[in-house]
Backbone as JSON Lines, residues from 0, in Angstrom:
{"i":0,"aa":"X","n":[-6.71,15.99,-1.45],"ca":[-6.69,15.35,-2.74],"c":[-6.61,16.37,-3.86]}
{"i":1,"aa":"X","n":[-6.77,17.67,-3.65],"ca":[-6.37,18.6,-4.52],"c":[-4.86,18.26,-5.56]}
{"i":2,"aa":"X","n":[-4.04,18.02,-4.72],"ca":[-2.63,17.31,-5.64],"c":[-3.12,16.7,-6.52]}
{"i":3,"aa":"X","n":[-3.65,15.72,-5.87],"ca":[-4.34,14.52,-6.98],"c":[-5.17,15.02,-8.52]}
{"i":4,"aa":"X","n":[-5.87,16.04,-8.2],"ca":[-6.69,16.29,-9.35],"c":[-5.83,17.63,-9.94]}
{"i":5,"aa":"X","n":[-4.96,18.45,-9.51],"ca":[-4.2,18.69,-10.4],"c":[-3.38,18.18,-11.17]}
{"i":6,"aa":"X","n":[-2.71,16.85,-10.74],"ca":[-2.0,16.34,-11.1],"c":[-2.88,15.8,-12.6]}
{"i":7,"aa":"X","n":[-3.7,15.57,-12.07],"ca":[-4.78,14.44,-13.22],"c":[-5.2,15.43,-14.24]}
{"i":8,"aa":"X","n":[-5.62,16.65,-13.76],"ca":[-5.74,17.6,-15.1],"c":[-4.54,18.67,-15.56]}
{"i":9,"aa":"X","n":[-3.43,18.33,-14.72],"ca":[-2.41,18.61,-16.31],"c":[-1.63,17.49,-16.97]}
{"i":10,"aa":"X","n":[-2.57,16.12,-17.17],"ca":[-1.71,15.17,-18.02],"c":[-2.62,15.54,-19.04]}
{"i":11,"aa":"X","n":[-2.15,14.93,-20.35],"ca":[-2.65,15.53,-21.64],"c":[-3.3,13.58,-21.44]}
{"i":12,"aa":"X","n":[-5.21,13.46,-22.1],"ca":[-5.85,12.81,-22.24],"c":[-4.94,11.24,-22.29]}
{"i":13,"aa":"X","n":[-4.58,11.33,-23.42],"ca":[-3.35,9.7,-23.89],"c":[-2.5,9.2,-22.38]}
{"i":14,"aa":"X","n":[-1.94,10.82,-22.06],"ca":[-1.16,10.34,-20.67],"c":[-1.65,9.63,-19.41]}
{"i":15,"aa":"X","n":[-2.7,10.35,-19.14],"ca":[-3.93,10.43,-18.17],"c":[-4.11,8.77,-18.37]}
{"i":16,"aa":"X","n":[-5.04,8.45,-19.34],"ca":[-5.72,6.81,-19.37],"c":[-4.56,6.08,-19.1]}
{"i":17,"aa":"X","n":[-3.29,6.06,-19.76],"ca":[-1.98,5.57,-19.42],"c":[-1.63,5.11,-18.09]}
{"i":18,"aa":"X","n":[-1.66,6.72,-17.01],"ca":[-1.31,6.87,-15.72],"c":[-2.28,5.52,-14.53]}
{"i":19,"aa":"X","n":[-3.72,6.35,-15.14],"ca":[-4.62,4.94,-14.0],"c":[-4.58,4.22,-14.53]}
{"i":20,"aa":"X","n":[-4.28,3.44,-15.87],"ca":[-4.53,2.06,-15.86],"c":[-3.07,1.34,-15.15]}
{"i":21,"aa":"X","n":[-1.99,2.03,-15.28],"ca":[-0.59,1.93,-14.49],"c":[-1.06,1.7,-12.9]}
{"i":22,"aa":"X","n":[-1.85,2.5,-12.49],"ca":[-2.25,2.13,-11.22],"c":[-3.26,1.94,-10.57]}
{"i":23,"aa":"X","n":[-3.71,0.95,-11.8],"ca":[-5.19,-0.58,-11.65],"c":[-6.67,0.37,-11.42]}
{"i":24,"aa":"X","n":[-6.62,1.49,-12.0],"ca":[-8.01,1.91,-11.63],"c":[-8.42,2.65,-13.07]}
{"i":25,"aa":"X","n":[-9.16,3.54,-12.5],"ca":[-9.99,4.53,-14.08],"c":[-10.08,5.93,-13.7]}
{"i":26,"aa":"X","n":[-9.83,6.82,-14.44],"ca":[-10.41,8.25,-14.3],"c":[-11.04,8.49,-13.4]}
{"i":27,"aa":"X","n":[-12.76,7.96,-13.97],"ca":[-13.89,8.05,-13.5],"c":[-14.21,7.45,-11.89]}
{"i":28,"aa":"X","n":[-12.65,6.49,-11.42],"ca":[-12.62,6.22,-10.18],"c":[-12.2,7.53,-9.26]}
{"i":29,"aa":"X","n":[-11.35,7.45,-9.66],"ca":[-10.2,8.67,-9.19],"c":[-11.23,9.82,-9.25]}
{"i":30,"aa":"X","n":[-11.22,10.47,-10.29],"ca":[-12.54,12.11,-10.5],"c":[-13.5,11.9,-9.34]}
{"i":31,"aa":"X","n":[-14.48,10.95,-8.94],"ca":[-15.79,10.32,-8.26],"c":[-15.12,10.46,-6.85]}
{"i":32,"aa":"X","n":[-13.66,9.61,-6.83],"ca":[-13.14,10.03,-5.12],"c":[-13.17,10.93,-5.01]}
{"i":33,"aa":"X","n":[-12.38,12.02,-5.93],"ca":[-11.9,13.56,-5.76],"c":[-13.05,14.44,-5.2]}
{"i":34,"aa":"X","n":[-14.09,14.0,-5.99],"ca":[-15.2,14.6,-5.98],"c":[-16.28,14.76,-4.33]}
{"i":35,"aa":"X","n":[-16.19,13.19,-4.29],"ca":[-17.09,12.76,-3.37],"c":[-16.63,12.77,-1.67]}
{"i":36,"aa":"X","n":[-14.91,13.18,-1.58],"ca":[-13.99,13.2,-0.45],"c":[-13.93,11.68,-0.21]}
{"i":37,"aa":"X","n":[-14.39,10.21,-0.91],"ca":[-13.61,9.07,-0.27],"c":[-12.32,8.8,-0.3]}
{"i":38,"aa":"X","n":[-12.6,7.76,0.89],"ca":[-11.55,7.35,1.2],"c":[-10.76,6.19,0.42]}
{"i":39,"aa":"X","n":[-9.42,6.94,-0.37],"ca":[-8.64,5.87,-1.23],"c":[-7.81,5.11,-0.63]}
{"i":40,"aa":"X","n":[-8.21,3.38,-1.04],"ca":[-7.35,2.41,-0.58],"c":[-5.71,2.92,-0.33]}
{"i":41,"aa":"X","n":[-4.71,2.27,0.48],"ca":[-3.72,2.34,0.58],"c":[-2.29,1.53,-0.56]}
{"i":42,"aa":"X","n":[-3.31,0.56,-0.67],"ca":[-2.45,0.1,-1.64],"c":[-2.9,0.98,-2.99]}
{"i":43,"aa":"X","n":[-3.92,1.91,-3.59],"ca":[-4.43,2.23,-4.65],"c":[-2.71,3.76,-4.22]}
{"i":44,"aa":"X","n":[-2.85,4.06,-2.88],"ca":[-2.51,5.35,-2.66],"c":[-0.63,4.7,-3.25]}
{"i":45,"aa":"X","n":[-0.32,4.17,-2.39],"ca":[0.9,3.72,-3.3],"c":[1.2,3.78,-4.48]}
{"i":46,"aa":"X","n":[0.72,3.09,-5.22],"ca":[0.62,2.82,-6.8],"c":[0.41,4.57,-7.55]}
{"i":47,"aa":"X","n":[-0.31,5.47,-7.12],"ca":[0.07,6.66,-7.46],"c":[0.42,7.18,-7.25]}
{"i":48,"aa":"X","n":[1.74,7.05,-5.94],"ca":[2.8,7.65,-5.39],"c":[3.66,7.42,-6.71]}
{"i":49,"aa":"X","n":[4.14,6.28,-6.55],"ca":[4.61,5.3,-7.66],"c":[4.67,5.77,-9.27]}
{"i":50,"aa":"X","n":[3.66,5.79,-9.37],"ca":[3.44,5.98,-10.8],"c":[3.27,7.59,-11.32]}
{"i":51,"aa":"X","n":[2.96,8.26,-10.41],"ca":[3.42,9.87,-10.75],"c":[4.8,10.57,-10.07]}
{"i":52,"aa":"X","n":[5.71,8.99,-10.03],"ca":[6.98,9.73,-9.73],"c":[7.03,10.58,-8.34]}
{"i":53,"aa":"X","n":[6.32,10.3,-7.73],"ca":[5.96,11.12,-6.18],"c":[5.65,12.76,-6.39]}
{"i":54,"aa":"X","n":[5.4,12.83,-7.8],"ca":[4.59,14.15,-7.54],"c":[3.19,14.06,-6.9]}
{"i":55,"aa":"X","n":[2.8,13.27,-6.87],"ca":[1.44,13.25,-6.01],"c":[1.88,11.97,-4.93]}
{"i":56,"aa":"X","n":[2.33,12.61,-3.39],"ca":[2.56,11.46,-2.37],"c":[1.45,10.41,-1.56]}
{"i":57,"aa":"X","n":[1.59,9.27,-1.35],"ca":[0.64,9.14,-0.25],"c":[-0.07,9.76,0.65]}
{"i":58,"aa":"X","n":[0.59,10.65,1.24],"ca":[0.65,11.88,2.32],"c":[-0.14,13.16,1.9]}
{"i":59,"aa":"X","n":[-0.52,13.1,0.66],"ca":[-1.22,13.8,-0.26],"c":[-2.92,13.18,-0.1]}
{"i":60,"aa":"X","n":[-2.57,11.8,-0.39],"ca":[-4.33,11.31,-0.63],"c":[-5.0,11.06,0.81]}
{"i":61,"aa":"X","n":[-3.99,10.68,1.49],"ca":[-4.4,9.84,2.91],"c":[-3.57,10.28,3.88]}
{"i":62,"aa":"X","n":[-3.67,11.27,4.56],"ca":[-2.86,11.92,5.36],"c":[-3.0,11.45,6.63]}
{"i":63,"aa":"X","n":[-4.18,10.91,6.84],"ca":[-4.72,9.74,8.21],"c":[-3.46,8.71,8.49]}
{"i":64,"aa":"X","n":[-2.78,8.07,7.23],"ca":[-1.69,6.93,7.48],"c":[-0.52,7.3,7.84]}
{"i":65,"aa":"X","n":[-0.31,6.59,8.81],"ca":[1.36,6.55,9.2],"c":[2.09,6.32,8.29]}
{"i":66,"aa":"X","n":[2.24,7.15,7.28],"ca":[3.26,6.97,6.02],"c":[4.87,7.1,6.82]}
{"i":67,"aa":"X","n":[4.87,7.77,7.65],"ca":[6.72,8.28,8.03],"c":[6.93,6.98,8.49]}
{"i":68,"aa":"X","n":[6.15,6.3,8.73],"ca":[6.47,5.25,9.47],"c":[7.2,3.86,8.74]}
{"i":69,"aa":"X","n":[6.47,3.96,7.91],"ca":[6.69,2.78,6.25],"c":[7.85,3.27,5.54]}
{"i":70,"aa":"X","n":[7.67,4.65,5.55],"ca":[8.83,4.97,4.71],"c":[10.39,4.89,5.51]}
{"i":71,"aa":"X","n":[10.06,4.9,7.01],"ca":[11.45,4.9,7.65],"c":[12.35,3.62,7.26]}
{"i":72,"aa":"X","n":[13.83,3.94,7.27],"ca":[14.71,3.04,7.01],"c":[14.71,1.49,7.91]}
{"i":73,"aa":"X","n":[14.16,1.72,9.03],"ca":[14.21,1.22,10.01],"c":[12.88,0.26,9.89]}
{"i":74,"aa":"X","n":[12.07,0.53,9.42],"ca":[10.89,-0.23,9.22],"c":[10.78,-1.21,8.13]}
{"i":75,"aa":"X","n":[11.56,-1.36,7.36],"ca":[12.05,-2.42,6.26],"c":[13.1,-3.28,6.79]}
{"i":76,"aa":"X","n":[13.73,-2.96,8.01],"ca":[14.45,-4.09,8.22],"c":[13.85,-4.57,9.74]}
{"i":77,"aa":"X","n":[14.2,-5.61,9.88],"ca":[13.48,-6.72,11.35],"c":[14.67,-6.34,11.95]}
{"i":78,"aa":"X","n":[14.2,-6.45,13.65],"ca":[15.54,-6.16,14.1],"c":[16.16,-7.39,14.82]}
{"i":79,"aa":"X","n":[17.28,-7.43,15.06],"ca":[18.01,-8.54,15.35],"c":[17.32,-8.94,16.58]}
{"i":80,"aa":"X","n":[17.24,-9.97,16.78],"ca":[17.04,-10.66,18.6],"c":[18.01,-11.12,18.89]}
{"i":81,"aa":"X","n":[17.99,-10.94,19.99],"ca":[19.31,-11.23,21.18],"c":[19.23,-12.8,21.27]}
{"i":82,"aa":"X","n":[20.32,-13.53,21.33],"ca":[20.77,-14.66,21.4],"c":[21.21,-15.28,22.49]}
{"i":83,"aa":"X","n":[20.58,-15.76,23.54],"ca":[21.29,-15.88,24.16],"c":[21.08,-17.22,25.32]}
């Protein structure tokens, strides 16, 4: 989570409150994880993939998740069944 809190202390204050409320949380959430080593939701981890432009990745906060997996091309589409 180091990404994470660099990321968070080089936005300038205005940017910063901007950024987490963009992705439904607070500073003082985020700082308290950083701090404390919890574990950030997956959908929270998205949303600041998302919203810092993938300078800070999923793969960054939660390295436990099968992110290659979600992100593969192949995993957004269902695959055909045989007809027969």
């Amino acid at each position: 989570m180091d990404k994470l809190l660099t990321y968070l202390n080089g936005l300038p204050k205005a940017e910063r409150q901007d950024f987490v409320a963009r992705c439904g949380t607070s500073e003082g959430y985020l700082r308290k994880a950083i701090s404390m080593g919890q574990r950030i939701g997956e959908g929270l981890c998205i949303a600041i993939d998302r919203e810092s432009g993938a300078a800070v990745r999923c793969e960054d906060i939660r390295p436990d998740v099968d992110w290659i997996y979600l992100r593969a091309p192949t995993a957004a589409q269902p695959k055909e069944q045989a007809h027969g």
